[in-house]
Each structure stands twice: as structure tokens, then as C-alpha cells.
N, C-alpha and C positions, 0 to 999 in steps of 0.2 A: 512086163507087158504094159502096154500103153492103150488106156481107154478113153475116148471123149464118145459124149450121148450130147448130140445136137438134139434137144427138143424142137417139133413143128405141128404147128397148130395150121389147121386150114380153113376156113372161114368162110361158111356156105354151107352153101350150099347150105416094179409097173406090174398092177394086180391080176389080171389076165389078158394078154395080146396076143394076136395074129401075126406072126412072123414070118417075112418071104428070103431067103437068103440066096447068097449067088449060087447057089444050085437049085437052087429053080428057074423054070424057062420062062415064064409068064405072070407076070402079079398076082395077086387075091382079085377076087372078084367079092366088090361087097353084095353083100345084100342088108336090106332094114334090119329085120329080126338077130341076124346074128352081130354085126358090125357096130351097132348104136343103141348102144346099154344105159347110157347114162341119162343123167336128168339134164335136161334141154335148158339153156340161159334163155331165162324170158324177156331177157333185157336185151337181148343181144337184137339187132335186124334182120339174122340171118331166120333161113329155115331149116340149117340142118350144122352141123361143125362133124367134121371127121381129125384125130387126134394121130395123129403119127409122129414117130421117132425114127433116126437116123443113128444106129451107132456101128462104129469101129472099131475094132480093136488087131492087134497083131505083136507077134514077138520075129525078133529081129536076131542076125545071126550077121560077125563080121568075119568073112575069110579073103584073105589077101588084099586089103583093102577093098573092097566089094559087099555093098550091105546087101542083103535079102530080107523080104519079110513074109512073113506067112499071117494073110490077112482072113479075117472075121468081119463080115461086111454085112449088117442086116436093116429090116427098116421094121419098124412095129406100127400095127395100129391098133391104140388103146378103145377098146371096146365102152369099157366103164368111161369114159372123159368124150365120146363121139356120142352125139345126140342127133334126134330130128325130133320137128316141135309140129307134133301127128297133127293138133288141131287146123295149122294153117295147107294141112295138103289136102284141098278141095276133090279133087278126083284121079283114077289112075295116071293120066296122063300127065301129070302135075309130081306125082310121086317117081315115073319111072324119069323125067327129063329132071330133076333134081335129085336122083340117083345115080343118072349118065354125069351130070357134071361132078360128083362128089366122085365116080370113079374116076373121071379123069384125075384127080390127086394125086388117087394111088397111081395112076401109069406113071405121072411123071416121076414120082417118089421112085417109082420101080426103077426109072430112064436112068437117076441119080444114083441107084445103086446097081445099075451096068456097070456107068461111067464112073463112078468110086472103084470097082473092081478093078476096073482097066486102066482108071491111070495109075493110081495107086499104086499096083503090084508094078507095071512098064517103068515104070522111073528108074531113073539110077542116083542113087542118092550119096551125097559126103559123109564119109565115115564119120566125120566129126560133128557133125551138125544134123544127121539123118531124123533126129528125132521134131527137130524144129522145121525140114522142111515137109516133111510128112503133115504136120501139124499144118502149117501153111496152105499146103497142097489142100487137104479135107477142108480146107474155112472155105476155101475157094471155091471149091464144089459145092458146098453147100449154100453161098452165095449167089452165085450162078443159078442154082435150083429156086431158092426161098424167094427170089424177085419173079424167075418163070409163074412158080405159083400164083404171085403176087399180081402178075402182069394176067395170068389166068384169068385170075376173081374179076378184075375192074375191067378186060376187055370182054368177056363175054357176059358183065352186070350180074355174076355169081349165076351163072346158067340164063339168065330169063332171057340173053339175045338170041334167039337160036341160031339166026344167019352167022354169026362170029363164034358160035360154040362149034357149029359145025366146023369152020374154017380151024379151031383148035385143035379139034378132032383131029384134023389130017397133019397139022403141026406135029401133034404127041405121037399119031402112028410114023410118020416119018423120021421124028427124033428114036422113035424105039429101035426102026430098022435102021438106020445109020447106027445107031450105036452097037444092036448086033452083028453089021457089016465090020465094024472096027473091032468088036473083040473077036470075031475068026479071022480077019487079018494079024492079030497081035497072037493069036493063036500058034498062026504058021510061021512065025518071024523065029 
């Protein structure tokens, strides 16, 4: 069996985790109290960090030349390593738009392990090399994802632009439904 655990650190906004796996329809929904256990970096600029992990894992079966794999796709979010730094949230309205953008994370993180499902398992891979391109394939995605995040934080100033959070907003719910749209097309294939 073959495991890689891509650590992801999200910025803004494993002893007990929240796990959503591809048999779930819908991400976690954070909340303060349950989601962000840990002690808050005072040093850090942000007002809040949410801690998630990406792993994979799967066992592989070769019949007549034809690989298969039977895939384990999950994403975690570390409870104890997710902080918010209570003193700088001024008032409700401050806590829940610094909430909405920490949840965007997790959507995307969820969007990542659609599209980890779906390509992953759709491939067809070289009997000889199936383990390298697997490997390949997952960096990919997770590259792909880790810049989206990235592009997240610095276009909408870690939530405080609202007009560009909003506009992510309809990015992430669009990227969710296209990606639902393709794995019930890959469904019926």
C-alpha cells in the first residue's frame, strides 16, 4: 500500500481531526469552538490559521495488463495546530467574515478531494510505472490546489476585501459544481 500525507497549512484567516472522506457530499462546516483548539501564533499577522491535511492512500491490483486501484482519499483538519487570536476579533461581524473566509479553505480543500477522487481512480495507468505516475498525478493536484489557496489568501487580503471574497465565493461554489458535474459524468462512463 502506498501512503503520501501532503501537509497544508492555511494562513488566515495527528492527535484529534476532523475528517471528511469521498463519501461525504459536502465538507465540515467549521465552527470557532469546535475547529480551533490550539494556541494562536502571536507572531504570526494573521487572525486565525486553520491546519489541514491531504492524504491518500490505495492498494493496487494488476490483471492483464490493466492496473486498478482501490483508493483512500481523505482531507483532515487539525483541531490542536488551527487557532484564532480571540483578542483581535472586535465584534460579531468581524468573527463570522473571518469564519466565512477560513471556511472557504475547507471548500476548496473539499473541491481537491473531489478532484483527487476523480482523477485518480479514471486514469489508466502503465503497469510498469503505475506507482510513479500515481505519485505524479497526486503532486499535481495538490499543486494545482496549494497556489488556488494561495491565490485565495493575497486576492481577497486574507478575507478583509469583501468585494474579491465575495467574487471567490462564486469561484469555489462553481469549482464545487463542476467538479460534482464531472464525477457523475465519470460515473456513467
Amino acid at each position: 500500500m502506498k501512503k503520501l500525507l501532503i501537509p497544508f497549512l492555511v494562513l488566515l484567516a495527528l492527535p484529534c481531526t476532523f475528517a471528511f472522506k469521498q463519501d461525504i457530499t459536502e465538507p465540515v462546516q467549521l465552527n470557532w469552538e469546535t475547529h480551533f483548539k490550539g494556541n494562536a501564533d502571536m507572531n504570526s499577522p494573521f487572525f486565525a490559521l486553520t491546519a489541514m491535511t491531504w492524504q491518500y492512500s490505495y492498494e493496487s491490483a494488476v490483471s492483464r495488463n490493466r492496473v486498478t486501484i482501490r483508493l483512500k482519499n481523505e482531507i483532515r483538519i487539525d483541531k490542536d495546530r488551527s487557532w484564532v487570536k480571540w483578542d483581535r476579533i472586535k465584534n460579531p461581524q468581524v468573527s463570522a467574515d473571518l469564519l466565512h473566509h477560513e471556511q472557504g479553505h475547507v471548500n476548496i480543500q473539499y473541491i481537491l478531494l473531489s478532484e483527487a477522487e476523480r482523477v485518480l481512480k479514471n486514469r489508466t495507468y502503465s503497469v510498469t510505472n503505475y506507482k510513479t505516475q500515481i505519485s505524479q498525478l497526486a503532486n499535481e493536484i495538490s499543486t494545482y490546489f496549494d497556489t488556488m489557496q494561495r491565490n485565495y489568501d493575497e486576492e481577497t487580503q486574507h478575507g478583509s476585501n469583501h468585494k474579491i471574497q465575495a467574487r471567490w465565493d462564486q469561484i469555489i461554489q462553481d469549482k464545487a459544481e463542476e467538479s460534482k458535474a464531472a464525477a457523475l459524468a465519470d460515473a456513467g462512463k
